[in-house]
C-alpha atoms as one frame of an Amber mdcrd trajectory, in Angstrom:
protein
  12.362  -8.878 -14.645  12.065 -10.271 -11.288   8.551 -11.537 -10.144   9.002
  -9.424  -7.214   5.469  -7.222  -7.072   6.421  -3.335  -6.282   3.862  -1.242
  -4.816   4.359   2.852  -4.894   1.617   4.106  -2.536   0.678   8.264  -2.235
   1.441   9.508  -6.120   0.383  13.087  -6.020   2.742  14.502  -8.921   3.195
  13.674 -12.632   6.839  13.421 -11.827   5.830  10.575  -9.356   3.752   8.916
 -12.137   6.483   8.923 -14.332   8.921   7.880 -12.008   6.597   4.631 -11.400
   6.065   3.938 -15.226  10.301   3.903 -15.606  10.737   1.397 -13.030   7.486
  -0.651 -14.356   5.850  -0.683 -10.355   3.205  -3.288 -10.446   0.925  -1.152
  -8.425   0.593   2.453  -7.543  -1.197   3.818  -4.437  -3.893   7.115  -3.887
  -4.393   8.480  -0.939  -8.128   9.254  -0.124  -7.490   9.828   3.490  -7.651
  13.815   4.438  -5.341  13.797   7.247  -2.446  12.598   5.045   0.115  14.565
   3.560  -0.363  12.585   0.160  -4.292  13.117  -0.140  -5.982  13.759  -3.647
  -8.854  13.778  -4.884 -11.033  12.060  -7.080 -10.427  14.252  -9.988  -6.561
  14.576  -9.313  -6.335  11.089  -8.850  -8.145  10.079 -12.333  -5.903  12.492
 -14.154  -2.153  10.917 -12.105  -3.881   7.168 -12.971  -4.681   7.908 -16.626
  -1.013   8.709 -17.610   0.033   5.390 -15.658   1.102   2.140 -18.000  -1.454
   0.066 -18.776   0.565  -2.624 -16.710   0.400  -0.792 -13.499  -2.580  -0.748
 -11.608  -4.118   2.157  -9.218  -5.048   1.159  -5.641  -7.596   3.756  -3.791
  -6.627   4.157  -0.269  -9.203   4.532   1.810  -9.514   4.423   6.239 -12.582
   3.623   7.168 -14.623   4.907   4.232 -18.728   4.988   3.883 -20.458   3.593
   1.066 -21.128   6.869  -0.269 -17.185   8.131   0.156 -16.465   4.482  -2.049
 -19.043   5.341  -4.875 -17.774   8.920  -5.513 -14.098   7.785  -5.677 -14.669
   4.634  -7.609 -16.499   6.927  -9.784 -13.913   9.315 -10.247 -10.593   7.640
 -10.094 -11.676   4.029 -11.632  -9.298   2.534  -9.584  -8.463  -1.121 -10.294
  -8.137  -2.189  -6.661  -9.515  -0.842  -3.514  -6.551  -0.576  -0.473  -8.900
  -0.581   2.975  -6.389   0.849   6.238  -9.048   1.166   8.732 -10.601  -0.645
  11.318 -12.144  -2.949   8.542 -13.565  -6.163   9.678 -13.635  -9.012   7.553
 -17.687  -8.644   6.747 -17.178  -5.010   5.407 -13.585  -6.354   3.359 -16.394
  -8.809   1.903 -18.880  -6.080   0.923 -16.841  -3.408  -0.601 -15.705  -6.049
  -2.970 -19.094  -7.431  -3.937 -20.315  -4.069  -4.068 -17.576  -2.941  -6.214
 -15.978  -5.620  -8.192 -13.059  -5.037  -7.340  -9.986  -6.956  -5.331  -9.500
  -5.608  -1.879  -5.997  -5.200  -0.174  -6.452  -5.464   3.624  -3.886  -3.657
   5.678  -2.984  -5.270   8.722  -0.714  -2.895  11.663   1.989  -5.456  13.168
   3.222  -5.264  16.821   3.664  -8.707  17.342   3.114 -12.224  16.505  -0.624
 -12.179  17.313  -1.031  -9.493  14.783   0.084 -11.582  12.042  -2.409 -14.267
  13.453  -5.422 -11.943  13.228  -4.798 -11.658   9.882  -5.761 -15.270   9.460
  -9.914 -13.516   9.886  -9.205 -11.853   6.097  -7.699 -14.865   4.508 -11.001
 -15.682   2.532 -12.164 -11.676   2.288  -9.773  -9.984   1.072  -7.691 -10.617
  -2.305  -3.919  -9.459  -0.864  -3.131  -8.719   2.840  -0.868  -5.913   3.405
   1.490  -6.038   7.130   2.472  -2.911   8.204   4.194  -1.467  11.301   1.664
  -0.182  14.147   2.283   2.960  14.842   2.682   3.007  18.903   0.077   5.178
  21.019   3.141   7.655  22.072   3.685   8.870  18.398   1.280  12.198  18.309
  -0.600  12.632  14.782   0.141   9.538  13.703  -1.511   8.053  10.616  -2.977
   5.171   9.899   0.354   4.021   7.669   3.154   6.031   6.109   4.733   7.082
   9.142   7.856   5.388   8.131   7.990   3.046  11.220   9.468  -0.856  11.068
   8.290  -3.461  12.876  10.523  -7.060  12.963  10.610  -8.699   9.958  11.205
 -12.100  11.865   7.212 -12.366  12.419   6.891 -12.885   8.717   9.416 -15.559
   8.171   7.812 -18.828   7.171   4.568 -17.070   7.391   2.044 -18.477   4.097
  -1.625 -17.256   3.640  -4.249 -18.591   1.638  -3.891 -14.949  -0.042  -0.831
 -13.194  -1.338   0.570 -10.960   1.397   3.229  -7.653   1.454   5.544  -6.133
   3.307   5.402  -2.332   4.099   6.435   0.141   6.737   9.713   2.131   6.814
  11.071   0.173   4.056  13.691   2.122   1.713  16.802   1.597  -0.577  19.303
   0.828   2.356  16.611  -2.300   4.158  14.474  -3.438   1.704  16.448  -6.245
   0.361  17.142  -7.606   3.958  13.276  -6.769   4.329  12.477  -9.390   1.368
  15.309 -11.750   2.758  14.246 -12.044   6.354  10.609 -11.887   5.674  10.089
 -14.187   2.594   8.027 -11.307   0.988   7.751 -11.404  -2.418   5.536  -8.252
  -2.790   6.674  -4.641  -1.140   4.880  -1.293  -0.809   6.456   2.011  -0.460
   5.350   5.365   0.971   7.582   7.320   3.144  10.848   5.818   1.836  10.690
   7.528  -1.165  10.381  11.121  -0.671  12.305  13.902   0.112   9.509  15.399
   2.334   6.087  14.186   3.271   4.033  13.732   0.272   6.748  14.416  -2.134
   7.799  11.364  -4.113  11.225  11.634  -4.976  11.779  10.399  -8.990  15.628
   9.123  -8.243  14.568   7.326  -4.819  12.103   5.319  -6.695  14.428   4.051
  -9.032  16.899   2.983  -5.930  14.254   1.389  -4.152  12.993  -0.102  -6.984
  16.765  -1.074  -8.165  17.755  -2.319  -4.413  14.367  -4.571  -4.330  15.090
  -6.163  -7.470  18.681  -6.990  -6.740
């Protein structure tokens, strides 16, 4: 097996789950956030993340989230990491994990090269730090991630953190080994590229992804 870490983010089907457990994903994303086409809730995300391998762990993605909104899904899903996409700063990365216990990946949008520095702020508070593509102000309803947008790769090369880092936005079977070669990465996350429709995790795409990262 390659020590490549796979991330599946938005399960919201057994089939999904399944499909993540075949291709032994190291992590596997819920979506807390209501706006998104792969929302769940607490109770359908503790019944996907039960029937997950032991070996893969569930990230809780949350934008933004109170205190309150944290306690009722940590409650519910007992995820093993908690995935922050807002407009976190480093002080409330630092919180949620004291409060909780548990690691924190901080998801950073990416434009350009001063993005990636700004990430620099979460080195010490967060526990991974996740670089995705910012979606730009023209796009209507866009979300937060997911959208299936790129940003260039080049920005990453060289790049080294005092925390592990991925790579996410618009990758898929056809770019994400060029992805990992131009970037460095050696952790991915996957939303969009996936599915046959928003929200719906294809079982076969997973395994090409997954297959296509690997290779």
């Amino acid at each position: 097996m390659s020590s490549l870490t796979i991330k599946i983010c938005g399960l919201t089907t057994p089939e999904a789950v399944d499909a993540v457990n075949d291709i032994e994903a190291d992590m596997a994303g819920l979506n807390f956030f209501e706006k998104s086409p792969r929302y769940v809730t607490p109770q359908r995300a503790c019944d996907l993340a039960a029937a997950l391998k032991p070996s893969v762990q569930s990230v809780a993605l949350v934008v933004d989230a109170h205190d309150d909104e944290l306690d009722t899904i940590v409650a519910g899903a007992s995820p093993n990491i908690i995935q922050v996409h807002g407009r976190e700063t480093p002080e409330r990365v630092a919180q949620i994990k004291a409060r909780f216990g548990l690691p924190v990946i901080k998801v950073l949008p990416v434009n350009g090269a001063e993005d990636i520095e700004k990430a620099r702020l979460y080195e010490d508070a967060a526990d991974w730090l996740l670089f995705d593509a910012k979606p730009p102000k023209s796009l209507a309803n866009a979300l937060p991630g997911g959208n299936g947008l790129v940003f260039d790769w080049r920005l990453l090369t060289g790049f080294t953190s005092r925390c592990p880092w991925m790579l996410s936005g618009g990758l898929n079977a056809d770019n994400v080994a060029e992805a990992i070669r131009i970037s460095g990465a050696k952790a991915i996350d996957v939303a969009s590229g996936v599915e046959s429709a928003p929200g719906v995790k294809d079982p076969q795409r997973i395994k090409e992804f997954a297959a296509a990262a690997r290779a």
